[in-house]
Every structure is written in structure tokens, then in C-alpha cells.
C-alpha positions as CSV (number, residue, x, y, z in Angstrom):
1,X,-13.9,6.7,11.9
2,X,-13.2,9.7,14.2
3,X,-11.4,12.8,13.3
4,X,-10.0,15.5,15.0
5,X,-9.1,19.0,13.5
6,X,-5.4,19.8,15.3
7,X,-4.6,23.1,16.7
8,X,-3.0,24.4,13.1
9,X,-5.8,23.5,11.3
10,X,-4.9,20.2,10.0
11,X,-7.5,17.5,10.7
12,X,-6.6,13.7,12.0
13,X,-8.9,10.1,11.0
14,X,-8.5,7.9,14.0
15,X,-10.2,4.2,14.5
16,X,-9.0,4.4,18.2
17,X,-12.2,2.3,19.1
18,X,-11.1,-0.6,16.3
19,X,-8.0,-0.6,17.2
20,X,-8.8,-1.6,20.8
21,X,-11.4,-4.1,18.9
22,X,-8.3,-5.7,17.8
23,X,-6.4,-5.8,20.6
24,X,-8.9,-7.1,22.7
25,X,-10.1,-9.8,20.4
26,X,-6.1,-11.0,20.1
27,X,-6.1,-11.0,24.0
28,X,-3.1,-9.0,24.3
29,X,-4.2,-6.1,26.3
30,X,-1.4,-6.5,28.5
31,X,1.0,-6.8,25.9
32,X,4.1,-4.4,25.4
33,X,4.3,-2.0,22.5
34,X,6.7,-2.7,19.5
35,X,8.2,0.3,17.8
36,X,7.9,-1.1,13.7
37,X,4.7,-3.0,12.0
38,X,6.9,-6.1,11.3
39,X,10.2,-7.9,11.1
40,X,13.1,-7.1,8.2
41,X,12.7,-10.9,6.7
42,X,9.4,-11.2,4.3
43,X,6.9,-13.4,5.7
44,X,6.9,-16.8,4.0
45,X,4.8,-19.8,3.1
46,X,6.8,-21.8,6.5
47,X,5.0,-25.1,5.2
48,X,6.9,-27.2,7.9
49,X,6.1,-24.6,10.8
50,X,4.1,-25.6,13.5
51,X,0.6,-25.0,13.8
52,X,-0.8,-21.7,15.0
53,X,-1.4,-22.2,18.8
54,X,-3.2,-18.7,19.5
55,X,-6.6,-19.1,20.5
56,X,-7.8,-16.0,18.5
57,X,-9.2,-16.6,14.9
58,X,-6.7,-15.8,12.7
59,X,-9.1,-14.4,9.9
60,X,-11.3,-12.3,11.6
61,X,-8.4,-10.2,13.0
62,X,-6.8,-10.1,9.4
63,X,-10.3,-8.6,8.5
64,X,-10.0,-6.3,10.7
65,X,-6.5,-5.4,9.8
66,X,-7.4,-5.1,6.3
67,X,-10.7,-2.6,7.0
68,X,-8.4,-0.4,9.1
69,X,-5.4,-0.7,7.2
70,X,-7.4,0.7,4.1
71,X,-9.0,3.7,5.8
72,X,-6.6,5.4,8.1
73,X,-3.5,3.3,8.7
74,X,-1.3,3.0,5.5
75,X,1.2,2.7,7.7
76,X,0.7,-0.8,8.3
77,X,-0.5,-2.0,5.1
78,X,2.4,-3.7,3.7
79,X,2.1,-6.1,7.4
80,X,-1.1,-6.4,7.0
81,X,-1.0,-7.6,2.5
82,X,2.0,-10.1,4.5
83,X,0.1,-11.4,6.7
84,X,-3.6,-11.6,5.3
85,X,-2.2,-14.4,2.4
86,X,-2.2,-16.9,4.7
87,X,-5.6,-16.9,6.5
88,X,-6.6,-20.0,5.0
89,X,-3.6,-22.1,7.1
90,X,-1.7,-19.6,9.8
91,X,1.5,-21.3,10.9
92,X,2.9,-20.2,14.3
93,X,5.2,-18.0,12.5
94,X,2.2,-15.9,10.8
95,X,0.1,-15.4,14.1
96,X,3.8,-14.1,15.8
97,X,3.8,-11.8,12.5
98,X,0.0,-10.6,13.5
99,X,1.4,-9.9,16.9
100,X,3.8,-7.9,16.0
101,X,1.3,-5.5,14.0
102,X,-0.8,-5.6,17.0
103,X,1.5,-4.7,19.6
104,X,2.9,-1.7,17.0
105,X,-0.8,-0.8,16.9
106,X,-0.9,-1.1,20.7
107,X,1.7,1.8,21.1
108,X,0.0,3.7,18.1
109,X,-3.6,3.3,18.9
110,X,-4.5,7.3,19.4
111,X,-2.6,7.8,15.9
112,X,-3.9,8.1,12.7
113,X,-4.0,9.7,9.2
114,X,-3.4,13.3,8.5
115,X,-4.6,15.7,6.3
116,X,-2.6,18.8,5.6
117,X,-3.7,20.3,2.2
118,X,-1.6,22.0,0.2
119,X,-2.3,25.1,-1.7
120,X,-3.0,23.2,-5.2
121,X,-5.3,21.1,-6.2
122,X,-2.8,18.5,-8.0
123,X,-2.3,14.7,-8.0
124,X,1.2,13.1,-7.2
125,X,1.5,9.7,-6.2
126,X,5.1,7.4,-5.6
127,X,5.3,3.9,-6.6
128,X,7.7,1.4,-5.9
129,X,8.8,-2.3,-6.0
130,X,10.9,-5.4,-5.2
131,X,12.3,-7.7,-7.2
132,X,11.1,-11.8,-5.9
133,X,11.6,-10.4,-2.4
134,X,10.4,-13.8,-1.5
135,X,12.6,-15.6,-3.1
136,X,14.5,-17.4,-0.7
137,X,12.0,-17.1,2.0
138,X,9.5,-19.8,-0.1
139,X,9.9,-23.3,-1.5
140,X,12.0,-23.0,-4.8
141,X,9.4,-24.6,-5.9
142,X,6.7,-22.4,-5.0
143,X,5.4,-20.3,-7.9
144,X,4.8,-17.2,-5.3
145,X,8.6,-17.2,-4.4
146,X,9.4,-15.6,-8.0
147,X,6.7,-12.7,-7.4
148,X,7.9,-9.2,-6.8
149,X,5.8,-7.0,-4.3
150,X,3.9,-3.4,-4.9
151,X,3.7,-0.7,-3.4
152,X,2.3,2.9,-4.6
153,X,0.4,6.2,-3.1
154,X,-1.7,8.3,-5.1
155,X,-1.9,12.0,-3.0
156,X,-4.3,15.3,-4.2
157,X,-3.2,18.6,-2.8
158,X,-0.7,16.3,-0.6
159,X,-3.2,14.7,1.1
160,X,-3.2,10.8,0.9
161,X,-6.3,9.6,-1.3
162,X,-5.4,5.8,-2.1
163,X,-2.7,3.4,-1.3
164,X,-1.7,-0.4,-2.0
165,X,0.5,-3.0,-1.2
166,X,0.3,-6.6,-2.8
167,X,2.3,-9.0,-4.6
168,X,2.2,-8.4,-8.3
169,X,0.4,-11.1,-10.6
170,X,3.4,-11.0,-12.9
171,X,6.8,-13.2,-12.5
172,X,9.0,-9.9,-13.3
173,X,12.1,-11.3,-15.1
174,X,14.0,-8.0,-13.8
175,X,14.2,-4.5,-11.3
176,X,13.5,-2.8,-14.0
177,X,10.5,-4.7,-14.8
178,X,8.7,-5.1,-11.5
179,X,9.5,-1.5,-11.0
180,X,7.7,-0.6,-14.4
181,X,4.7,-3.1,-13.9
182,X,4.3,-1.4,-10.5
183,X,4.7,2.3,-12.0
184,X,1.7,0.4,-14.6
185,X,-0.3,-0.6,-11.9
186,X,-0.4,2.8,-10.2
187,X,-1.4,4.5,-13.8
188,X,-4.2,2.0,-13.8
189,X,-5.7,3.9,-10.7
190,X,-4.5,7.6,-11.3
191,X,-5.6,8.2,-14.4
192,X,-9.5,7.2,-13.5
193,X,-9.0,9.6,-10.8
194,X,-7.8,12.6,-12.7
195,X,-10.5,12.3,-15.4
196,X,-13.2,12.4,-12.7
197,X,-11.1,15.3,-11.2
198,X,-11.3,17.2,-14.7
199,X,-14.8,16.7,-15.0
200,X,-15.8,17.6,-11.4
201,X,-13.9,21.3,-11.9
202,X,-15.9,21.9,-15.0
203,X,-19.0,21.9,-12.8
204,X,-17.8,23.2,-9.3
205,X,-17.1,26.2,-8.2
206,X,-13.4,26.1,-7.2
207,X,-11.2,28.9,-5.6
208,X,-9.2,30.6,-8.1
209,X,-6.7,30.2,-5.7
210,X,-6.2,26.4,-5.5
211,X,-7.1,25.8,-9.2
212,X,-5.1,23.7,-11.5
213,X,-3.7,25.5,-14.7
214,X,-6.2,25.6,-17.3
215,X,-8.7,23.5,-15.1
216,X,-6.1,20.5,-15.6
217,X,-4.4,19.0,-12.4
218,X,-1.0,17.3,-13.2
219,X,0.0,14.1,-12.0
220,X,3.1,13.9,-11.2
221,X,4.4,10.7,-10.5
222,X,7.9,9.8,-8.7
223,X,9.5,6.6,-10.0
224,X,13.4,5.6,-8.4
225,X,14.2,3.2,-11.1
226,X,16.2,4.8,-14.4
227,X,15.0,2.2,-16.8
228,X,11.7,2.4,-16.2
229,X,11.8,6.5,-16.2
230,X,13.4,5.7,-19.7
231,X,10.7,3.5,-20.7
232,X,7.5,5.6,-19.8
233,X,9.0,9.0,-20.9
234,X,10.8,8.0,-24.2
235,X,7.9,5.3,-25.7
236,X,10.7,3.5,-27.5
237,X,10.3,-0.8,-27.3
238,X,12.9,-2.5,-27.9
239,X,14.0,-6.2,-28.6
240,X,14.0,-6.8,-24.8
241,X,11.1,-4.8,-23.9
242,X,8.9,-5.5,-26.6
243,X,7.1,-8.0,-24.4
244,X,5.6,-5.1,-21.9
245,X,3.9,-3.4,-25.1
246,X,0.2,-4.8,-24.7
247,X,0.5,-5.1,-21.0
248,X,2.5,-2.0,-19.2
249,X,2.5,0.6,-21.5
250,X,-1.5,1.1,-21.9
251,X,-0.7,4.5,-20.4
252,X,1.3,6.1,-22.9
């Protein structure tokens, strides 16, 4: 990983030389840029496509994806979560799916993550989800075509610290639900971070400045869906949410 500091002060993580890893082991050197990291459908199972043709392996570029996708390009990691569930049997349709990340990657290959700091030391993070986006896309009769995708990004002093993008384990039975397990997911992995954040300002020596109020950084989190605000601000189960209790609300 390679950074650069920009000429007002903000500081850029690059994996120009992986990227060109990439693009060389697809064979695509020549190939033209694309402008988006993949297509508006959701990629599917496609059990009656043809075969993948390519003569590139399949996995070890999806490994690839998945190591850079991880460090410095959340930008293409909801592609790369598409396309890395089907390494064990890559139709034609999922290798033109890789394509199109790698010729997106092609015309972005000397961009990468950027790090502007804010003033405060604080956690915020956004989370997001579908509702059985694949649904549709799959076999009806495909237990995956009921799953709902998530996304979130967990950010301190505005600076991007972790990201995901997968499909949930859950069959959500609504929007409001995949958008609350998804809000639950993201808690899973904030609130870890914050306590080690409290405990590392007892012990460091911190500019006044940038310090947290009483040595605590919030975490604010932003969540689009009104139900699921409702549910993690009011703590009040229901008949018809009384079923989330032991398994989304651990982080009342």
C-alpha cells in the first residue's frame, strides 16, 4: 500500500501496483475503461448459464479483489461481495461481472482512499439495506433469493476506518427489518471500537483540541428507515417485533 500526502495536507492509500496485478492477470490490459463497478441488476445464481470461457482463474482474481477491496477501495466492495459468492462455479455471466470491476478499476487505477481528518475525534458510521434484492434474480426456490444485502461504514474524525458489504444471514420478513438487522450488524462492530477508543484516551496524550467531551467520543449513527429509528431509540417490543428481542436489540 502506497500513500501520498496531497498538496492540502490530506493524505491518499493507493494499490496502483495491485491493481495492475489484476489487470494483468485477467489479460485485459488493452481493455477500455467503464465508468461504474457493475451493472443496475444484482448478480444471480444463472444455474443454466454457460460455462465461464475466460482463461483466467476465476478465484484468484476474486482474492485479489477482496484484499484490495478491503484496504483502500470501498468503492468497489459491494462488486466485489457480488461476485466473490460464486467462485466455487463462475458462469459466463459472473466472469463478464469481474470484467466490469476490472475495467472500472482500469480507468481508476491511480485512485484511492482518502483521509481528510476532521477537527474531532468522533465515530459516525451509516448503514443501510435491501430488502431480498435478489429475489427475482434467483430460483424461487433458492434459499439465497429471500436474503436481503448489507451495507454499513464506520468513520473516526471522518476518516473511513471499516466498511462491509454482504448478504445478511437472516431471511428479513420486512424493510424495516433488514434495515434494523443491518443497523444491528453495524453496532456489533462500533461499539468494540469505541470502547477501545475510550480506553486508549485514558492513556494518551491527546490534543485538547480534538478531544471528545469528557474523554467520550459519540457515535453517531445515520439510519434512513423510520421504523427502525423507532425501534433503537424508543426500546419498546411489540407483538410484531418481539421476535428481534434476543437477536437485534443486544445494543440497547
Amino acid at each position: 500500500i502506497n500513500h501520498v500526502r496531497l498538496p492540502d495536507g490530506r493524505i491518499e492509500l493507493m494499490q496502483t501496483g495491485l491493481i495492475k496485478k489484476i489487470i494483468s492477470t485477467a489479460g485485459m490490459e488493452q481493455c477500455n475503461p467503464n465508468q461504474v463497478p457493475t451493472r443496475r441488476d444484482p448478480l444471480g445464481l444463472d444455474p443454466d448459464g454457460l460455462p465461464m470461457q475466460e482463461a483466467f482463474s476465476y478465484p484468484s482474481i476474486v482474492g485479489m479483489l477482496l484484499y484490495l477491496s478491503s484496504n483502500t477501495r470501498p468503492d468497489i466492495a459491494f462488486a466485489v461481495s457480488q461476485v466473490a459468492r460464486f467462485t466455487h462455479n463462475p458462469k459466463e455471466s459472473h466472469a463478464t461481472a469481474l470484467k466490469v470491476i476490472i475495467r472500472y478499476l482500469k480507468g481508476t487505477k491511480t485512485m484511492g482512499l482518502i483521509f481528510n481528518p476532521s477537527s474531532a475525534l468522533e465515530l459516525g458510521s451509516h448503514c443501510d439495506a435491501d430488502f431480498a434484492g435478489l429475489f427475482g434474480h434467483e430460483p424461487s426456490g433458492e434459499t439465497n433469493s429471500a436474503r436481503s444485502r448489507s451495507g454499513y461504514v464506520i468513520k473516526l474524525a471522518g476518516c473511513p476506518l471499516l466498511w462491509r458489504s454482504r448478504l445478511m444471514a437472516i431471511i428479513a420478513q420486512s424493510t424495516a427489518e433488514a434495515k434494523y438487522a443491518s443497523l444491528s450488524e453495524l453496532m456489533r462492530d462500533l461499539l468494540p471500537i469505541r470502547n477501545i477508543l475510550c480506553e486508549f484516551l485514558k492513556y494518551v496524550d491527546i490534543p485538547a483540541a480534538i478531544l471528545p467531551t469528557n474523554n467520550t467520543p459519540s457515535n453517531l449513527v445515520f439510519e434512513d428507515n423510520t421504523t427502525a429509528l423507532a425501534l433503537a431509540n424508543n426500546h419498546r417490543l411489540t407483538n410484531r417485533t418481539r421476535h428481534f428481542n434476543a437477536k437485534f436489540h443486544h445494543f440497547w
